[in-house]
C-alpha positions in Angstrom: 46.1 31.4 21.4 45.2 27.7 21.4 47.4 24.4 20.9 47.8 24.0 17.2 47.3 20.3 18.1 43.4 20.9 19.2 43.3 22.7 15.6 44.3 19.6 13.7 40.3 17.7 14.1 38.5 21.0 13.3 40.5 21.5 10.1 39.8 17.8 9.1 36.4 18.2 10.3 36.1 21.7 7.7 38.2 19.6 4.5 35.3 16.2 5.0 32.4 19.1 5.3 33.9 20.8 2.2 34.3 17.3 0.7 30.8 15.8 1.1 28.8 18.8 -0.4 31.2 19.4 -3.1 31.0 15.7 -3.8 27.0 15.7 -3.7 26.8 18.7 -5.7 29.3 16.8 -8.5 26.7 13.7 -8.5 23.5 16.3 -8.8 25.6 17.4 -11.9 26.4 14.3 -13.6 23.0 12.0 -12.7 20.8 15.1 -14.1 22.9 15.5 -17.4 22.0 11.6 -17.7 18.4 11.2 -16.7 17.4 14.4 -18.0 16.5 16.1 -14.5 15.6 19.9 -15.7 13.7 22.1 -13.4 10.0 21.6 -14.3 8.0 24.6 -13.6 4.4 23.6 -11.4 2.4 24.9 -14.8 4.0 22.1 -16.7 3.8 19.3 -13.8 -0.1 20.7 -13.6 -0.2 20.2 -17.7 0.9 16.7 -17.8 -1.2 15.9 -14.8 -4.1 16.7 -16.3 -2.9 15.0 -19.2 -2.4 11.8 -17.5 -5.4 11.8 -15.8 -7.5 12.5 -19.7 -5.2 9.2 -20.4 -6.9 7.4 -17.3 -10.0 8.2 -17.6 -10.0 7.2 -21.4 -8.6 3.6 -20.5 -11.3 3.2 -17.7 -13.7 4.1 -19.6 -12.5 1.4 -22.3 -12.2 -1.2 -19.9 -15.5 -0.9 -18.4 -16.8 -0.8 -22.2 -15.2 -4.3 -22.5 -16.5 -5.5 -19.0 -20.4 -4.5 -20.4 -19.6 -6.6 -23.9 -18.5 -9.1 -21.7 -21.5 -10.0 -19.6 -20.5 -8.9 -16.3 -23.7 -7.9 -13.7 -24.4 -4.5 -13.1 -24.0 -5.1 -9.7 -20.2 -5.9 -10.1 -20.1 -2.8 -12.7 -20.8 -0.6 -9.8 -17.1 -2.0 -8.5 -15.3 -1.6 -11.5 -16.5 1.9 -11.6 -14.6 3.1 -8.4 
């Protein structure tokens, strides 16, 4: 068997392993109790993505209303548009 002395960095080595991923799972545990992080499922990220874009298109839609009342060219609404 080995020198117990070449066994000392290897144990040290295992103890700061052991220490970082016990210490990232801990901050995993406490930052997603306080933002909220739950697993979201793709169906729901797919939902409120569509959602958001609805909410985009409504606003762009607005604005370009408000660039017409406002006199712009139609030339330059071809830009807005994009």
């Amino acid at each position: 068997m080995g020198d117990p002395i070449n066994l000392i960095p290897a144990i040290q080595l295992i103890i700061a392993l052991l220490f970082w991923e016990m210490s990232k799972y801990l901050i995993r545990f406490l930052l997603g109790r306080t933002i909220g992080a739950d697993n979201v499922s793709r169906a729901d990220c797919e939902m409120h993505q569509e959602k958001i874009q609805m909410e985009l298109h409504a606003i762009k839609g607005i604005l370009l209303a408000v660039a017409m009342e406002s006199g712009i060219k139609a030339d330059q609404l071809q830009g807005l548009t994009k």
